[in-house]
N, C-alpha and C positions, 0 to 999 in steps of 0.2 A: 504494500500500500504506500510507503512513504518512497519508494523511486518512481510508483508513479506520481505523484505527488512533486517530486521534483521535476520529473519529465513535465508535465505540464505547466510547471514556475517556468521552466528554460534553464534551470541550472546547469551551468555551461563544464564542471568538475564535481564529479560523485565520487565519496569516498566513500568505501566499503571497507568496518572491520569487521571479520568474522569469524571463521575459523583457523583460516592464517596467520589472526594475532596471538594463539596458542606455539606458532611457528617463528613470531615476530617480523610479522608482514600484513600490512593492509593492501589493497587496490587502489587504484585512483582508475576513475572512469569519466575519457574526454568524449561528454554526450555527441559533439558532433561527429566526430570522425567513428565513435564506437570503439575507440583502441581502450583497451583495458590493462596497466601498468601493475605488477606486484612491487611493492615498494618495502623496502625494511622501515615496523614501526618508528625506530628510531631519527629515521631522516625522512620521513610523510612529513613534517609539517614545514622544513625548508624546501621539499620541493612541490609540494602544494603551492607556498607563496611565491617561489620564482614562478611557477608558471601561470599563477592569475596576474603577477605582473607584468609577464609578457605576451600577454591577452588585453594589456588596456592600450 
């Protein structure tokens, strides 16, 4: 319910923790292109913000 919920906001970066973060790894998902990134929890939230900054 709540990705569709962003789907329909347009949220342009979805992050997914699930069960990866038991591996220590989140997702990053770039709605538009559909690419979906396994990312180490540790380093999701700089590269999170590098790339909403090189989206503006």
């Amino acid at each position: 319910m709540k990705f569709g919920d962003a789907e329909l906001l347009g949220v342009p970066n979805i992050v997914v923790v699930g069960r990866g973060l038991k591996d220590g790894t989140v997702e990053l998902k770039d709605r538009r292109t559909g690419d979906v990134t396994e990312l180490p929890s540790d380093e999701a939230a700089t590269r999170i913000a590098e790339r909403v900054a090189s989206q503006r």
